[in-house]
C-alpha positions as CSV (number, residue, x, y, z in Angstrom):
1,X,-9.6,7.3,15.6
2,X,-10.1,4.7,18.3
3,X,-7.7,1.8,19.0
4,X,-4.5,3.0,17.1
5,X,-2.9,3.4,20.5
6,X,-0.2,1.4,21.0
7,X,-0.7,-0.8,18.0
8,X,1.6,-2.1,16.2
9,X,1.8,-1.8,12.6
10,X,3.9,-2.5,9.1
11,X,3.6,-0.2,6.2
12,X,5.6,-1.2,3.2
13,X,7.3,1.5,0.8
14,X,7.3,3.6,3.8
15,X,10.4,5.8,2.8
16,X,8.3,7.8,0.3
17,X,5.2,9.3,-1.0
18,X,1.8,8.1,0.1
19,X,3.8,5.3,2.4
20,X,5.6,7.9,4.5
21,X,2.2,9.9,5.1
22,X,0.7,6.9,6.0
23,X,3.3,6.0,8.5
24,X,3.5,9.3,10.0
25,X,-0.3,9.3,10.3
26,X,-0.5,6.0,12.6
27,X,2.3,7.6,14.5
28,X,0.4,10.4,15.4
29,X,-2.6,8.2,15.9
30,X,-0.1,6.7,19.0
31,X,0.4,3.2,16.8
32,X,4.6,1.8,16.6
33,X,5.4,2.2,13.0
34,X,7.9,-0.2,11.2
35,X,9.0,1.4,8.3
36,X,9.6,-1.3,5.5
37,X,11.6,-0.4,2.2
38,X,14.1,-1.4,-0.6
39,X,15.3,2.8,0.1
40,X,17.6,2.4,3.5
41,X,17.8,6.2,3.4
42,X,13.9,7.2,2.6
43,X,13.0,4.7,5.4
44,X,15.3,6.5,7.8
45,X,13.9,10.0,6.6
46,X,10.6,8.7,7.8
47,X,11.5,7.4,11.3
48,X,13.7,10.4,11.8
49,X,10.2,12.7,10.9
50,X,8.0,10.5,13.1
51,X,10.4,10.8,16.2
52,X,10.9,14.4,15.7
53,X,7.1,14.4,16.3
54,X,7.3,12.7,19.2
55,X,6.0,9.0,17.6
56,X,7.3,5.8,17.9
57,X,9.1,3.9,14.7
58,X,11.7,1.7,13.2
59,X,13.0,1.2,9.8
60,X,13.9,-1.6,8.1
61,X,15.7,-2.1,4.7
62,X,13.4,-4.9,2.3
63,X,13.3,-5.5,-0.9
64,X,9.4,-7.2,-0.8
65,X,10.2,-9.1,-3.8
66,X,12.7,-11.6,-1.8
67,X,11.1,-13.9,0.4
68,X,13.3,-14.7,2.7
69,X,14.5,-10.7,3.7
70,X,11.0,-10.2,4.2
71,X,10.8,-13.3,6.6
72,X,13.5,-11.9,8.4
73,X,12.2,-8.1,8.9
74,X,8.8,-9.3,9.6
75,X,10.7,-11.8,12.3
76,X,12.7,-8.9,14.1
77,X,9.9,-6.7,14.6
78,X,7.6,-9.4,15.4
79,X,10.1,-9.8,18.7
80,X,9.2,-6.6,19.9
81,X,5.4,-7.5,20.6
82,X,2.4,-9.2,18.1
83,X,1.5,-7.2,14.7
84,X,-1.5,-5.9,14.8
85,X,-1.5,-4.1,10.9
86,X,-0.3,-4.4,8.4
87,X,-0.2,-2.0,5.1
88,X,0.9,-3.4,1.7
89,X,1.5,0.2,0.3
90,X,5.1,-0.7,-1.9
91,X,4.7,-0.7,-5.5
92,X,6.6,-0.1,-8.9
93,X,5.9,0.2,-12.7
94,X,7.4,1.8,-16.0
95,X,4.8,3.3,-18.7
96,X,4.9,1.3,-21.6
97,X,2.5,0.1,-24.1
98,X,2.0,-3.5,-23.6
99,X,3.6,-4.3,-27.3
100,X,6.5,-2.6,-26.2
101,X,7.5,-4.9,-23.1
102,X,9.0,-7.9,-22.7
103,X,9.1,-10.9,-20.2
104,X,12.3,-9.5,-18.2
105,X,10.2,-6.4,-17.1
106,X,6.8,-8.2,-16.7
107,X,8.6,-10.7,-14.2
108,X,9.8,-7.6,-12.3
109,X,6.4,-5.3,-12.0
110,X,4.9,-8.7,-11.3
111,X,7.7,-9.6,-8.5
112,X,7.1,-6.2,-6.8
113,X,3.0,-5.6,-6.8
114,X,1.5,-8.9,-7.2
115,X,4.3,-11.3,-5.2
116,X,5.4,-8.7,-2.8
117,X,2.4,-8.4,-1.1
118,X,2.3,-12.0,-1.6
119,X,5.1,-12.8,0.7
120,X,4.2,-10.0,3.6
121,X,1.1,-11.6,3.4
122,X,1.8,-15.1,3.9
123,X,4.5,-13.6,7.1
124,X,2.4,-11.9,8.6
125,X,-1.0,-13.2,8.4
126,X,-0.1,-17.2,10.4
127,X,0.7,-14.1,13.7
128,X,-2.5,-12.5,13.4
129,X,-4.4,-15.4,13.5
130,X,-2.6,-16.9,16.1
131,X,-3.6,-13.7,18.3
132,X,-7.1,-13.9,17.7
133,X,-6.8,-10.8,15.0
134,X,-5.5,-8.1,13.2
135,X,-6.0,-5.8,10.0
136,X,-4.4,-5.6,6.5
137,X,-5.0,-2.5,4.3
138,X,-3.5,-3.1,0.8
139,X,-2.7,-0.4,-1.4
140,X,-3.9,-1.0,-5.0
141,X,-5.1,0.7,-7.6
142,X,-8.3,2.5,-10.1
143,X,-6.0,1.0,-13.1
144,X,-6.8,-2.5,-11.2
145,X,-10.5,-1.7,-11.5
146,X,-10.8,-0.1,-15.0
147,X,-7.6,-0.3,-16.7
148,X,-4.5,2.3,-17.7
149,X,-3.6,2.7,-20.9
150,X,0.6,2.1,-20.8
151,X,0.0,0.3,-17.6
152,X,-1.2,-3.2,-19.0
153,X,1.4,-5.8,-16.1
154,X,1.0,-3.1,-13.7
155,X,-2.8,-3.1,-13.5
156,X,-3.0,-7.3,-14.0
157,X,-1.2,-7.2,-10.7
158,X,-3.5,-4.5,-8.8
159,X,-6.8,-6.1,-10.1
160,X,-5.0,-9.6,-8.8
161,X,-4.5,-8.1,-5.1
162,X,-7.8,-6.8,-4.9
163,X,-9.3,-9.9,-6.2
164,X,-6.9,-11.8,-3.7
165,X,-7.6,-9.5,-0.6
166,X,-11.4,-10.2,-1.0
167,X,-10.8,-13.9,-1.0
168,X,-8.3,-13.7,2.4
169,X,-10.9,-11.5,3.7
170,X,-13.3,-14.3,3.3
171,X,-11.1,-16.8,4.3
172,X,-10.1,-15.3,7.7
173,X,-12.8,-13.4,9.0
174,X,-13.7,-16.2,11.6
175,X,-9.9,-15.6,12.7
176,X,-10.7,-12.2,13.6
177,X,-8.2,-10.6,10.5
178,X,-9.9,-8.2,8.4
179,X,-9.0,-7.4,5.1
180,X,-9.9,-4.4,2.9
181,X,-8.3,-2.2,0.2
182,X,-7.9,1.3,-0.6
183,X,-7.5,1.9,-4.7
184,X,-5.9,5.1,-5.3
185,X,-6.2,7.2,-8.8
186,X,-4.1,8.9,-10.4
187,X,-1.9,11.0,-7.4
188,X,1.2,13.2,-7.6
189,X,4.3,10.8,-6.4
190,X,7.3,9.9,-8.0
191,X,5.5,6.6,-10.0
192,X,3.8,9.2,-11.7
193,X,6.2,11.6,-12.6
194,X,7.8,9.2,-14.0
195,X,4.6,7.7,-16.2
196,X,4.3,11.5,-16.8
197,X,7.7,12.2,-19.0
198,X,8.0,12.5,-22.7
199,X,5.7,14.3,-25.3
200,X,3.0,11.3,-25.0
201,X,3.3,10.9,-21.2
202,X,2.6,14.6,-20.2
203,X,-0.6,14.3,-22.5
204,X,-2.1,11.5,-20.7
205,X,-1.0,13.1,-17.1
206,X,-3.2,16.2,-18.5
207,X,-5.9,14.3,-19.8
208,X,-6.6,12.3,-16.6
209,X,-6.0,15.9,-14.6
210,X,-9.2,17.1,-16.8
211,X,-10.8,14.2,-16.2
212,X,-11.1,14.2,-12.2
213,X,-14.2,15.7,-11.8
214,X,-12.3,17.7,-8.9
215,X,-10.2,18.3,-11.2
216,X,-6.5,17.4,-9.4
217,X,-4.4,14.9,-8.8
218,X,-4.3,13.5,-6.0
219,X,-1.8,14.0,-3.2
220,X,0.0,11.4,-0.6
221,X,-1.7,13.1,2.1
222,X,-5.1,12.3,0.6
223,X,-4.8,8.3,1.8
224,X,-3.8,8.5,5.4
225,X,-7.3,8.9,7.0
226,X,-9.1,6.6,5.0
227,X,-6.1,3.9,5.8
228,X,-6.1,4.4,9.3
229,X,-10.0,4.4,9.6
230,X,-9.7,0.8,7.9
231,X,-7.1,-0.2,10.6
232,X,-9.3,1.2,13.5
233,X,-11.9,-0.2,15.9
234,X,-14.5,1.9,13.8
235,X,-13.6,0.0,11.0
236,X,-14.6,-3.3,13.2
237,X,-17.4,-4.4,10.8
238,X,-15.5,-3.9,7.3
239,X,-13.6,-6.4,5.9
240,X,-13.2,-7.4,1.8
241,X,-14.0,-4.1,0.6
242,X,-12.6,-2.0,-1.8
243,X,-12.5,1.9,-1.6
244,X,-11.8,4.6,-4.5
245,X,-9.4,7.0,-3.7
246,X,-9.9,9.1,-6.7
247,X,-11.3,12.9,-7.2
248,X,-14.2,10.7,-8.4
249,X,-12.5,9.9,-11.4
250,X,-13.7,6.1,-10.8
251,X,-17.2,5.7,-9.1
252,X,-18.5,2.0,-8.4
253,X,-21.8,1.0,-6.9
């Protein structure tokens, strides 16, 4: 794709899933790739991949939730050189009927997917304007568009990021920063192992598998392309949009 070269770019919840296969995916695209997660070893997994490739990468050990350790990642990768992406890809959640939470867990899903992205946000985004630009892909999700049963917090926080990237978008596209977000269905990672276990869990999993009218889950390798493209100079006249990433499970006009 044209104009990765040499950029620099921040992909949270890179030590895993569809985060590593985005990071590696820039890094073969010829961007720097800072690897940003709460998993010291994960994100070292994935810098030890990209370089074995031959790519270009870094990792750094953040727990999104905590303002001030993302203040200080964002601040000692910002000393090698200008950020020029960044991808809010970290996330977290426990299957549960809404009854059958309480406040303690609600204050965590809510710390992770709605004021994580939050704080990388408001780090990154005063840099980007200051040099005249930069893109932001943010990871959220179908259940943010048209709800998940057993995922009641989880999706208030996704519909809340989209809802917020459409407004930043609007707000900064005379700065040159362009904001969009890719909304993944349902897709074979760890998150959704674990939504898949017990009696009632495996029945949903297989439900929503029938249900994909291409009839699979999807896979962390299914998001890189579209993510870079979004980060790209073809992307260059796309901003505040929101793009299904789902076996066609979810189709909007």
């Amino acid at each position: 794709m044209r104009g990765l070269q040499g950029k620099r770019v921040i992909v949270t919840g890179g030590g895993s899933g569809i985060g590593r296969e985005v990071c590696k995916r820039f890094a073969e695209e010829g961007s720097e790739v800072a690897v940003f997660d709460l998993n010291a070893d994960g994100a070292a997994e994935t810098v030890s991949l990209i370089e074995a490739n031959g790519g270009k990468a870094s990792a750094y050990t953040v727990d999104i939730a905590d303002r001030a350790a993302v203040d200080s990642a964002v601040t000692a990768f910002e000393a090698g050189g200008p950020i020029d992406v960044l991808v809010n890809n970290a996330g977290w959640d426990v299957a549960k009927p809404f009854l059958d939470t309480d406040v303690a867990l609600w204050d965590k899903i809510i710390a992770i997917n709605l004021y994580g992205p939050l704080h990388m946000h408001h780090a990154v985004l005063p840099g980007m304007v200051k040099n005249g630009g930069g893109r932001v892909v943010n990871i959220a999700s179908d259940a943010g568009r048209v709800g998940s049963s057993g995922e009641a917090v989880y999706s208030a926080c996704k519909g809340g990021i989209i809802s917020f990237s459409k407004t930043v978008a609007r707000e900064l596209a005379r700065k040159g920063v362009q904001v969009n977000t890719v909304s993944p269905g349902p897709t074979d990672t760890a998150l959704f192992a674990s939504f898949a276990e017990g009696e009632a869990g495996v029945k949903i999993a297989e439900g929503l598998k029938r249900a994909i009218p291409m009839k699979r889950l999807g896979q962390p390798e299914d998001y890189p392309g579209i993510v870079c493209f979004l980060a790209s100079e073809d992307a260059g006249f796309i901003t505040g949009q929101v793009i299904s990433v789902s076996g066609g499970l979810s189709m909007h006009g």
